[in-house]
PDB file of N, CA, C and O in Angstrom:
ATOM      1  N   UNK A   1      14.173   0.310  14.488  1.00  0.00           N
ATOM      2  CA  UNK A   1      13.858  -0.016  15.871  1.00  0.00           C
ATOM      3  C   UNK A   1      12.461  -0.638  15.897  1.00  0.00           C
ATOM      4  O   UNK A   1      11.760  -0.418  14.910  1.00  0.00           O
ATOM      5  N   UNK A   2      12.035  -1.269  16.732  1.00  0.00           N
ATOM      6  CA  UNK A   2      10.893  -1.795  16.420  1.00  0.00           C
ATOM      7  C   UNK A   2      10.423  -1.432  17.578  1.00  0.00           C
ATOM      8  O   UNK A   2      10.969  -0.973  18.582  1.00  0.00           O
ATOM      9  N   UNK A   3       8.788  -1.826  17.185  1.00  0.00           N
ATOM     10  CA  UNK A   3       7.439  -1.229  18.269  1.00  0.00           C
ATOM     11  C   UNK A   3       7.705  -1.427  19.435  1.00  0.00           C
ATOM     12  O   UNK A   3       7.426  -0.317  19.889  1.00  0.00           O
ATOM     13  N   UNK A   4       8.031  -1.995  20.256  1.00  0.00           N
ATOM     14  CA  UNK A   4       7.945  -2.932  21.568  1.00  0.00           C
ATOM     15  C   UNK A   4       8.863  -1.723  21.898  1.00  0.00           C
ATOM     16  O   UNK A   4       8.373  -0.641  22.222  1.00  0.00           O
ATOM     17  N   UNK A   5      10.504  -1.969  21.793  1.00  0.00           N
ATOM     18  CA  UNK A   5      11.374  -1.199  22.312  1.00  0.00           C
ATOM     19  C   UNK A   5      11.055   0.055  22.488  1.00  0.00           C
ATOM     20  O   UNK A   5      11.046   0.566  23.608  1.00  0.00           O
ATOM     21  N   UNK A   6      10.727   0.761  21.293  1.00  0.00           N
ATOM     22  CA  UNK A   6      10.266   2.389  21.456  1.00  0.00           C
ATOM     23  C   UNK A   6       9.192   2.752  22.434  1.00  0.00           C
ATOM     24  O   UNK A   6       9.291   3.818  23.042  1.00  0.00           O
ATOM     25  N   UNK A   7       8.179   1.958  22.635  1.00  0.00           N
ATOM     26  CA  UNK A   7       6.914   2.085  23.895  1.00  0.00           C
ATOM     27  C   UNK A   7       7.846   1.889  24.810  1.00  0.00           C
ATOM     28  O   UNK A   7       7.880   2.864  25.560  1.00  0.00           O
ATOM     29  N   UNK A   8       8.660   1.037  25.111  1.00  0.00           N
ATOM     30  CA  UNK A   8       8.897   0.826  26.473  1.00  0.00           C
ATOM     31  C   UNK A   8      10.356   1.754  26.601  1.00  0.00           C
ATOM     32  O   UNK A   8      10.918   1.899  27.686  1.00  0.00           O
ATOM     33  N   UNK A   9      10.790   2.257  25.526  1.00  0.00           N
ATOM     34  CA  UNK A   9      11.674   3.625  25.565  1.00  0.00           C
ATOM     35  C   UNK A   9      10.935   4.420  26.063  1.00  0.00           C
ATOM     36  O   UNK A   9      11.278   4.684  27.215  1.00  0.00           O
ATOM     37  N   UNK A  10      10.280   4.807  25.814  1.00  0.00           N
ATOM     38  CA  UNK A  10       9.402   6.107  26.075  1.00  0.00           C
ATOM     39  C   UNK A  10       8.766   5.958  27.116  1.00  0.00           C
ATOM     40  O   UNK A  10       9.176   6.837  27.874  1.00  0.00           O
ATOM     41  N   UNK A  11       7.660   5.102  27.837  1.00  0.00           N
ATOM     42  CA  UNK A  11       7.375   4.928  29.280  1.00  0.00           C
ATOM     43  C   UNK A  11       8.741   5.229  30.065  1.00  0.00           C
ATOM     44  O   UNK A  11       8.819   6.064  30.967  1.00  0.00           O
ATOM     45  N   UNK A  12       9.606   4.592  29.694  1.00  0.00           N
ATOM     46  CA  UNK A  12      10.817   5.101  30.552  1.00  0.00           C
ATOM     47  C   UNK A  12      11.212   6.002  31.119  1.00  0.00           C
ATOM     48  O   UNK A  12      11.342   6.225  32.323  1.00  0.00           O
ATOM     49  N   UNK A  13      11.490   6.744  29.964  1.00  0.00           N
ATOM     50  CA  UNK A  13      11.842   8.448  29.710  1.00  0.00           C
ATOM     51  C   UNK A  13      10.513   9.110  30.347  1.00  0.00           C
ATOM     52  O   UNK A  13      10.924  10.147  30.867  1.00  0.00           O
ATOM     53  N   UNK A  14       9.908   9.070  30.439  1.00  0.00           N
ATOM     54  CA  UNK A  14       8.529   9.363  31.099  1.00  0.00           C
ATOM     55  C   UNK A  14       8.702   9.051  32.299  1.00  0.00           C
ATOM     56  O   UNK A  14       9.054  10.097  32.846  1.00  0.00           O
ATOM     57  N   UNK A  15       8.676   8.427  32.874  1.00  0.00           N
ATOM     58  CA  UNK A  15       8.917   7.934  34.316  1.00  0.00           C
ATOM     59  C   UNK A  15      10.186   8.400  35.022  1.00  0.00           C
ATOM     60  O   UNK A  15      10.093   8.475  36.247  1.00  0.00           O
ATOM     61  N   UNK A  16      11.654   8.811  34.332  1.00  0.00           N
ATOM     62  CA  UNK A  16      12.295   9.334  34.805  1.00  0.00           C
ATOM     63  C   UNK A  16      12.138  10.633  35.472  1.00  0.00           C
ATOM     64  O   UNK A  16      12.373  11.120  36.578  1.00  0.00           O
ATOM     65  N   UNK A  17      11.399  11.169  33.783  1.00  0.00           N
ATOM     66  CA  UNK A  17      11.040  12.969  33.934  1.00  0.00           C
ATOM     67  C   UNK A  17      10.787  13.039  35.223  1.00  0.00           C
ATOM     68  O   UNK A  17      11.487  13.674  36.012  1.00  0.00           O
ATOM     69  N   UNK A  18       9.500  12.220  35.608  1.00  0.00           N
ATOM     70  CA  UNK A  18       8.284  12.618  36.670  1.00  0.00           C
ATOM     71  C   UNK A  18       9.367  12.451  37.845  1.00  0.00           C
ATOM     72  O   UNK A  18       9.437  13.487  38.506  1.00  0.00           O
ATOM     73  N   UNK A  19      10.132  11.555  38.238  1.00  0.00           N
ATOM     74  CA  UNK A  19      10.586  11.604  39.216  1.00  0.00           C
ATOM     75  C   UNK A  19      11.782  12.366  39.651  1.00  0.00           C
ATOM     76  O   UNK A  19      12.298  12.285  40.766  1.00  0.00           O
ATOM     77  N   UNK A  20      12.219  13.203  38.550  1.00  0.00           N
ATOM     78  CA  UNK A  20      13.296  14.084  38.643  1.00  0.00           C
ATOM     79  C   UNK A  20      12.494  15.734  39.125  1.00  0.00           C
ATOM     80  O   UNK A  20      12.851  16.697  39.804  1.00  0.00           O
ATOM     81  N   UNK A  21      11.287  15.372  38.352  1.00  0.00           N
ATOM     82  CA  UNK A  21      10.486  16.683  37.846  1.00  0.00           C
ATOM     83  C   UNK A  21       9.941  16.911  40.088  1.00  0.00           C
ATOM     84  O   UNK A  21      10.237  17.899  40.761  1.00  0.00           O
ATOM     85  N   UNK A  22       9.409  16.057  40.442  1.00  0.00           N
ATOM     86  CA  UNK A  22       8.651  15.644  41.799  1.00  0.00           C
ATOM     87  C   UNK A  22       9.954  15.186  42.915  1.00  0.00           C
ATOM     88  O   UNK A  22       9.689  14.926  44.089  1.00  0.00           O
ATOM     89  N   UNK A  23      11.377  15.129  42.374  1.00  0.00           N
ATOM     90  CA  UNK A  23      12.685  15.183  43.050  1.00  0.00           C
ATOM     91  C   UNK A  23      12.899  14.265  43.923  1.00  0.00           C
ATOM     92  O   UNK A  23      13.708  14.371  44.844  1.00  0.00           O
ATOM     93  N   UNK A  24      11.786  12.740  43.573  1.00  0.00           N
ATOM     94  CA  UNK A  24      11.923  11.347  44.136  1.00  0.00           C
ATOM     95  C   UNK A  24      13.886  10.918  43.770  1.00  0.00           C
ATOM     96  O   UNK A  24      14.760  10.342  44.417  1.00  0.00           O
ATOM     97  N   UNK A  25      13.844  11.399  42.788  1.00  0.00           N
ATOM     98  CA  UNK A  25      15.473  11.254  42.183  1.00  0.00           C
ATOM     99  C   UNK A  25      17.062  12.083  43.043  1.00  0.00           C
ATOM    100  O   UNK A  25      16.991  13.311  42.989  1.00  0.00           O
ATOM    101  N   UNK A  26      17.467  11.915  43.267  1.00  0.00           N
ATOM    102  CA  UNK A  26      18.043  12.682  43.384  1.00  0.00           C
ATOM    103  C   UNK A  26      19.514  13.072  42.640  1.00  0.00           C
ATOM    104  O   UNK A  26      20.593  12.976  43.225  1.00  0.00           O
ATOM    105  N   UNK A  27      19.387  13.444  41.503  1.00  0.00           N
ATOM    106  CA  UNK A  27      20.367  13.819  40.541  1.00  0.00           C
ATOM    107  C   UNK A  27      21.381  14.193  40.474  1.00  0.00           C
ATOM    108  O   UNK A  27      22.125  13.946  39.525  1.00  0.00           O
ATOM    109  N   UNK A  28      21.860  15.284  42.020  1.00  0.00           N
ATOM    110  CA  UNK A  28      22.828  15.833  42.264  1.00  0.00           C
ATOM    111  C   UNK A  28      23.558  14.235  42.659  1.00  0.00           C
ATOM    112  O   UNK A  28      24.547  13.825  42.052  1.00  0.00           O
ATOM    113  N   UNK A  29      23.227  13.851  43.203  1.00  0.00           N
ATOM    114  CA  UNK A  29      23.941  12.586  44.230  1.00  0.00           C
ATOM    115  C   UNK A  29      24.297  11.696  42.643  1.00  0.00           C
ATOM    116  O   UNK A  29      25.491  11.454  42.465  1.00  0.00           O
ATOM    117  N   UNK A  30      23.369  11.255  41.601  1.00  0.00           N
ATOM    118  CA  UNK A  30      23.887  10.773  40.443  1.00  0.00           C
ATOM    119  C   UNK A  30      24.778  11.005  39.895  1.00  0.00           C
ATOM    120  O   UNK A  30      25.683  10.238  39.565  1.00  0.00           O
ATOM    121  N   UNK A  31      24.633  12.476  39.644  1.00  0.00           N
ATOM    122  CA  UNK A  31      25.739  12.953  38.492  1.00  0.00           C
ATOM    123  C   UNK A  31      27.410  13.287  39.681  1.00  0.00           C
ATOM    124  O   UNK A  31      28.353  13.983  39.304  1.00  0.00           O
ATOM    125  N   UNK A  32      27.346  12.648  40.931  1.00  0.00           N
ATOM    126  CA  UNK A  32      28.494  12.731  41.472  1.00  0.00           C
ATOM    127  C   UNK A  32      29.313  11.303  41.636  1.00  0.00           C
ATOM    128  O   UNK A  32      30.501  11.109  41.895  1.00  0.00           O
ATOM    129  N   UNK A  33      28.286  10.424  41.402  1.00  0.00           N
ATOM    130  CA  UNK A  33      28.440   8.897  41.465  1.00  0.00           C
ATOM    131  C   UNK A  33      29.150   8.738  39.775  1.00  0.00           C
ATOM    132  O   UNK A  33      30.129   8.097  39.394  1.00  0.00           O
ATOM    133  N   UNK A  34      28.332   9.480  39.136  1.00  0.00           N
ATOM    134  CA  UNK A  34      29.097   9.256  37.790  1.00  0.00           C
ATOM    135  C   UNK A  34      30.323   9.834  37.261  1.00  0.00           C
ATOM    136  O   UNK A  34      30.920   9.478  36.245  1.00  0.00           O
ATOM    137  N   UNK A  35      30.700  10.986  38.257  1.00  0.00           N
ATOM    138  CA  UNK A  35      31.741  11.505  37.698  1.00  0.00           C
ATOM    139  C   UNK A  35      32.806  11.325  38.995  1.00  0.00           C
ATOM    140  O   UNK A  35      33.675  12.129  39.332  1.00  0.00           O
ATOM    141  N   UNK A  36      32.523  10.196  39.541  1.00  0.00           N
ATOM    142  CA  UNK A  36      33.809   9.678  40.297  1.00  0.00           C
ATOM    143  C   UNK A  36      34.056   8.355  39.473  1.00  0.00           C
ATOM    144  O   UNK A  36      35.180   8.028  39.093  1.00  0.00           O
ATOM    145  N   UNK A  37      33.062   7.714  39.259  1.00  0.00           N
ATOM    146  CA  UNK A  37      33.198   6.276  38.262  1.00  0.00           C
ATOM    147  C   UNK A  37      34.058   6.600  36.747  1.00  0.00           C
ATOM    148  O   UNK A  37      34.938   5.847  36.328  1.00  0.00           O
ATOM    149  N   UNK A  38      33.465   8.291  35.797  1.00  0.00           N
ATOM    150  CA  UNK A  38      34.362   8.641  35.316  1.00  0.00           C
ATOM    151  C   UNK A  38      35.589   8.894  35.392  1.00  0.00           C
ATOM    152  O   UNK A  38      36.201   8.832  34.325  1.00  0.00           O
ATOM    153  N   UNK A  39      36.339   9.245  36.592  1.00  0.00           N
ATOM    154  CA  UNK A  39      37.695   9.807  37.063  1.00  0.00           C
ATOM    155  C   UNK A  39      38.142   8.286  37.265  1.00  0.00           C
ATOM    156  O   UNK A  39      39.252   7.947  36.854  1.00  0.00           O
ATOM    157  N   UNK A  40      37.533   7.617  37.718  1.00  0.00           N
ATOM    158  CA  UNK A  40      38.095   5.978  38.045  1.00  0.00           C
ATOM    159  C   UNK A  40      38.586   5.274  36.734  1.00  0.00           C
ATOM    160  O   UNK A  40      39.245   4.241  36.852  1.00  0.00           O
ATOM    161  N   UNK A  41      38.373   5.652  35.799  1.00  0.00           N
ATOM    162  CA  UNK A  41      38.230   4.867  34.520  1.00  0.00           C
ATOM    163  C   UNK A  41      39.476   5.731  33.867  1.00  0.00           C
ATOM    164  O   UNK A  41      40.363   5.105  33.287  1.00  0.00           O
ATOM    165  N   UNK A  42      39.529   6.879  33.942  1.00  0.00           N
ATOM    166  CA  UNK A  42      40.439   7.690  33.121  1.00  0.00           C
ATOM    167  C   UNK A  42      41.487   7.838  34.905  1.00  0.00           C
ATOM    168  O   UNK A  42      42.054   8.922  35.043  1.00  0.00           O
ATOM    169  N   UNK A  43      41.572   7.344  35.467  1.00  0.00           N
ATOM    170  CA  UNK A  43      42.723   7.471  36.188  1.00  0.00           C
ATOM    171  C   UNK A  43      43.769   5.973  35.547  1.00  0.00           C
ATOM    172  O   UNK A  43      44.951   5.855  35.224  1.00  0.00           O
ATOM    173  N   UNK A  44      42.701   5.118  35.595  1.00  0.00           N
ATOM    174  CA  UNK A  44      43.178   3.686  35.020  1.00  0.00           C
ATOM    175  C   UNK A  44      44.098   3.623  34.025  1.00  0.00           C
ATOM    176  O   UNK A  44      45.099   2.908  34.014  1.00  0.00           O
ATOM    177  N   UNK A  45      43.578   4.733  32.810  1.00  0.00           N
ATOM    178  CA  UNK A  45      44.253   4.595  31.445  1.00  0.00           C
ATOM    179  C   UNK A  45      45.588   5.129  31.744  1.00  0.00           C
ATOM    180  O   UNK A  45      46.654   4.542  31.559  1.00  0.00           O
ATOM    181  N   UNK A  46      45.391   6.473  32.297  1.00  0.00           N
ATOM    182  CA  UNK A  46      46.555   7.524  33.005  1.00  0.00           C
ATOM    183  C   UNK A  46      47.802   6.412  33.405  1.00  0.00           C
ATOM    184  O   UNK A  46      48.992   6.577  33.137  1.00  0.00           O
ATOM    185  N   UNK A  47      47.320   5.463  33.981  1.00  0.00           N
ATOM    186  CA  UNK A  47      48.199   4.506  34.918  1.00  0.00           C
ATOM    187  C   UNK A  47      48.619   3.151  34.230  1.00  0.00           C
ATOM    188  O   UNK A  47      49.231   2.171  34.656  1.00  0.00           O
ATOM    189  N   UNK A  48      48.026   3.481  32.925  1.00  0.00           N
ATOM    190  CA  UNK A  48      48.410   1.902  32.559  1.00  0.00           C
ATOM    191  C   UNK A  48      49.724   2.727  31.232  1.00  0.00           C
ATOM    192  O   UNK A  48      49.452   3.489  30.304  1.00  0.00           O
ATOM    193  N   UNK A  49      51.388   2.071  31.745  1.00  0.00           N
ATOM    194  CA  UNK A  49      52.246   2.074  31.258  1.00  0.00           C
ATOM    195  C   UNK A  49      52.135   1.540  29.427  1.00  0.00           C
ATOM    196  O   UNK A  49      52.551   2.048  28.387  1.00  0.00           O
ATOM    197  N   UNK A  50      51.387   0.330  29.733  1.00  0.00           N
ATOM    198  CA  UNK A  50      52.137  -0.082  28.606  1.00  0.00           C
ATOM    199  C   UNK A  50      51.053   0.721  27.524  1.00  0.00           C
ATOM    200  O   UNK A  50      50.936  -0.042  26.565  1.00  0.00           O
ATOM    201  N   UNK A  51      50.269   1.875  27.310  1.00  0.00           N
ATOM    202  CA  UNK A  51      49.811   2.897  26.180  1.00  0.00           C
ATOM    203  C   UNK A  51      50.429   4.013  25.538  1.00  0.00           C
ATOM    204  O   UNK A  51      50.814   4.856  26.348  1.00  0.00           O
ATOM    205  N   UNK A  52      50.589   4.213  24.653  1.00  0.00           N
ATOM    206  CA  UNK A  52      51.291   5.490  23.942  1.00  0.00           C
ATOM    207  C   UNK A  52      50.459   6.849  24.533  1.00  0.00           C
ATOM    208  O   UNK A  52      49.299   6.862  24.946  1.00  0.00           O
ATOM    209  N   UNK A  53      51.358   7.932  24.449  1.00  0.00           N
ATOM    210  CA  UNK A  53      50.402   9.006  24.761  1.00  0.00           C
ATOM    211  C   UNK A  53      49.571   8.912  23.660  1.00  0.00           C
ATOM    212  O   UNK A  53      48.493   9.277  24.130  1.00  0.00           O
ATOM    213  N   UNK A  54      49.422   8.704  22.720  1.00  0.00           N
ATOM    214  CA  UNK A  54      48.009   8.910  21.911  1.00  0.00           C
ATOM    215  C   UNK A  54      46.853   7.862  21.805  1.00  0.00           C
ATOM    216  O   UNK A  54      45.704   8.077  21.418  1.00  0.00           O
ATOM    217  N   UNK A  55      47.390   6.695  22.227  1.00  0.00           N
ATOM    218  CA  UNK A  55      46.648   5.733  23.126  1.00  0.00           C
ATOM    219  C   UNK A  55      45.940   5.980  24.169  1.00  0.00           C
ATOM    220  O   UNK A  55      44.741   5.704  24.138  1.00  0.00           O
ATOM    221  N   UNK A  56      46.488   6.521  25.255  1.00  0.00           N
ATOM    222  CA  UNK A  56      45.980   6.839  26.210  1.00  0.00           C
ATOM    223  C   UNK A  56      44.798   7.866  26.143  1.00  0.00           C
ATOM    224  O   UNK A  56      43.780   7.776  26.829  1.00  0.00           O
ATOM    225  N   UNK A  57      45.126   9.103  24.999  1.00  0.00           N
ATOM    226  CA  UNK A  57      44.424  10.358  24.857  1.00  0.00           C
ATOM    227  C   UNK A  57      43.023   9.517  24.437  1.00  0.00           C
ATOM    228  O   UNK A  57      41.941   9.780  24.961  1.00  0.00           O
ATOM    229  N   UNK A  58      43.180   8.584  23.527  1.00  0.00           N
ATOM    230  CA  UNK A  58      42.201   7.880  22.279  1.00  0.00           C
ATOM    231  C   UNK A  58      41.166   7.214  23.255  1.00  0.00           C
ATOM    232  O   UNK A  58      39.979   7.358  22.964  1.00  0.00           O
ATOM    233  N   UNK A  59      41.587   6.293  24.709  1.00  0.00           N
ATOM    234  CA  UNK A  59      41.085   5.961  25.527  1.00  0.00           C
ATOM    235  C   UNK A  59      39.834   7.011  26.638  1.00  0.00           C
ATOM    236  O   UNK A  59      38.634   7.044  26.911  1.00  0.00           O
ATOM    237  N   UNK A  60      41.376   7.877  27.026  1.00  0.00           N
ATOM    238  CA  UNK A  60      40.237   8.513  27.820  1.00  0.00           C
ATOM    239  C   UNK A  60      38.989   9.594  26.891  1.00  0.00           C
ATOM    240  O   UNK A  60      37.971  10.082  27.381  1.00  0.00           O
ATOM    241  N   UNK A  61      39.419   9.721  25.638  1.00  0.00           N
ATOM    242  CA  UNK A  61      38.155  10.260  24.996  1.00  0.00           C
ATOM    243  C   UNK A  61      37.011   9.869  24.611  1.00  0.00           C
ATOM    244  O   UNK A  61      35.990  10.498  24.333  1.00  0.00           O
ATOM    245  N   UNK A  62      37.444   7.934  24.614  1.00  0.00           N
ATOM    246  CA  UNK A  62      36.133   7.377  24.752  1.00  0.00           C
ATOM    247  C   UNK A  62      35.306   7.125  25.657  1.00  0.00           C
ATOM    248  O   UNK A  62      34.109   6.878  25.513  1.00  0.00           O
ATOM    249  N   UNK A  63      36.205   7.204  27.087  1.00  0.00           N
ATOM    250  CA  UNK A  63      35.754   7.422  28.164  1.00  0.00           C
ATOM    251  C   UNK A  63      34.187   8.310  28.054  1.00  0.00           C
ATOM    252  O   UNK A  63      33.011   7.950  27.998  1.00  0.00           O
ATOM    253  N   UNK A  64      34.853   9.560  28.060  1.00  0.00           N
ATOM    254  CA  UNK A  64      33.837  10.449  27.959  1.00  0.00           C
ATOM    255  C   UNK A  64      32.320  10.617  26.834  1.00  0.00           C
ATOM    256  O   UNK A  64      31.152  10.987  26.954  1.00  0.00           O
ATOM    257  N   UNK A  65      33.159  10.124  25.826  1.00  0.00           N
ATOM    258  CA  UNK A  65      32.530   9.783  24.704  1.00  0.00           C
ATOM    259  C   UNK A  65      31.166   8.965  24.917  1.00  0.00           C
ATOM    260  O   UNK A  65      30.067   9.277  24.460  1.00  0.00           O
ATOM    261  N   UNK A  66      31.499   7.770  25.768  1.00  0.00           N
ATOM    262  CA  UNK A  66      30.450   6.264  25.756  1.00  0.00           C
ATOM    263  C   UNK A  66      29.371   7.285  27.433  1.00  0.00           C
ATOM    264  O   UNK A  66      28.205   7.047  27.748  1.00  0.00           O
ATOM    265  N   UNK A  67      30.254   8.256  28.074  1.00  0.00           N
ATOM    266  CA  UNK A  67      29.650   8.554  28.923  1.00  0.00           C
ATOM    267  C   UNK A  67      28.409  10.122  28.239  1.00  0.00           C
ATOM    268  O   UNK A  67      27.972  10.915  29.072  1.00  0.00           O
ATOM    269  N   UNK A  68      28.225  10.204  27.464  1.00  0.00           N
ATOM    270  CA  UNK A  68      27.558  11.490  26.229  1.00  0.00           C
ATOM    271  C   UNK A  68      28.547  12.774  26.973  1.00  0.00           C
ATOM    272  O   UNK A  68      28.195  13.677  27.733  1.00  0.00           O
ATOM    273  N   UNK A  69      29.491  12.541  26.584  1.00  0.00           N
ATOM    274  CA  UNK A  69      30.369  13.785  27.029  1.00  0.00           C
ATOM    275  C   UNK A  69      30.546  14.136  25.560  1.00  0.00           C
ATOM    276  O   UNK A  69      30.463  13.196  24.769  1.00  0.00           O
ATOM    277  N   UNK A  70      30.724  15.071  25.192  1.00  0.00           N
ATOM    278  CA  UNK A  70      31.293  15.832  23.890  1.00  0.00           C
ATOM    279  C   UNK A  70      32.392  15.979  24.125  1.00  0.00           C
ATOM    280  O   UNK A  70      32.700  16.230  25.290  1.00  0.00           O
ATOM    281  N   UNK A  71      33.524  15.868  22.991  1.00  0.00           N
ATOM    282  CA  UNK A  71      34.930  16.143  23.159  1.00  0.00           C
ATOM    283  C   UNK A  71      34.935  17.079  21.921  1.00  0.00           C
ATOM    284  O   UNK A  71      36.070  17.322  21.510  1.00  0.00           O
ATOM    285  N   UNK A  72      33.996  17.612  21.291  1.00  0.00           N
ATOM    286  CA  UNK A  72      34.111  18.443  20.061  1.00  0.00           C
ATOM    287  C   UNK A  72      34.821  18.096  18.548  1.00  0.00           C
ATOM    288  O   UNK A  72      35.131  16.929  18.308  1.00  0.00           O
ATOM    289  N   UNK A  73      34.934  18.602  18.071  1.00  0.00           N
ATOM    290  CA  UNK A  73      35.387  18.016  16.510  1.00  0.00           C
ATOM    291  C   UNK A  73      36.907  17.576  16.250  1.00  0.00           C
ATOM    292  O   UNK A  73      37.342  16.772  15.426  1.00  0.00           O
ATOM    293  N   UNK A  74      37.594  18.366  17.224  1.00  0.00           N
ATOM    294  CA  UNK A  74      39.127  18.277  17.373  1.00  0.00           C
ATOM    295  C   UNK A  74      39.059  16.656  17.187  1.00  0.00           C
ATOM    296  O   UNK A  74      39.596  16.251  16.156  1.00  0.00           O
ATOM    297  N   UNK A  75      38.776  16.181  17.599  1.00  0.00           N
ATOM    298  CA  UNK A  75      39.127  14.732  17.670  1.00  0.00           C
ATOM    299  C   UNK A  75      38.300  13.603  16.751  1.00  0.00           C
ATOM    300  O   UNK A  75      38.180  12.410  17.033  1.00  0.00           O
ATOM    301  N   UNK A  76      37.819  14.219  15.701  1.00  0.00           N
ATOM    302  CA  UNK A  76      36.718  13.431  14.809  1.00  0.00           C
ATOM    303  C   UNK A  76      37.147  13.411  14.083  1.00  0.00           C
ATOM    304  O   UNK A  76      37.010  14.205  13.152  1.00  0.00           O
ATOM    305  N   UNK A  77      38.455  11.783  14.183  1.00  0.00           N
ATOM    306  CA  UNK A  77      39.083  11.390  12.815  1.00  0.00           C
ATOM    307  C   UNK A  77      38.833  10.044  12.477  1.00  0.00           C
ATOM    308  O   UNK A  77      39.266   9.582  11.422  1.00  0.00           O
TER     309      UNK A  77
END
């Protein structure tokens, strides 16, 4: 990774803290925006015919996956 990115990683992450920490953020309202956008995405797969059930499973686990959801080891093939 190089210099540039990591400073301006980290100011970031810094700037989030403070405003979560001081509740300029409001997180509850985030993490409800995200887990309707999640259900939107895995309703999609649910609904799209032409996937195998293990298609579909493979889908919505990346769902969760790309979202830092853990699906545990069961599925680490």
């Amino acid at each position: 990774m190089n210099i540039k990115h990591e400073l301006i990683q980290s100011h970031i992450t810094e700037m989030v803290g403070k405003l979560l920490e001081e509740n300029i953020v409001d997180y509850s309202n985030v993490a409800v925006t995200n887990k309707i956008i999640i259900l939107n995405e895995i309703k999609k797969v649910i609904a799209d015919d032409s996937l195998s059930d293990f298609d579909a499973v493979e889908e919505i686990v990346c769902i969760l996956e790309n979202n830092n959801i853990d699906c545990g080891g069961r599925h680490d093939f």
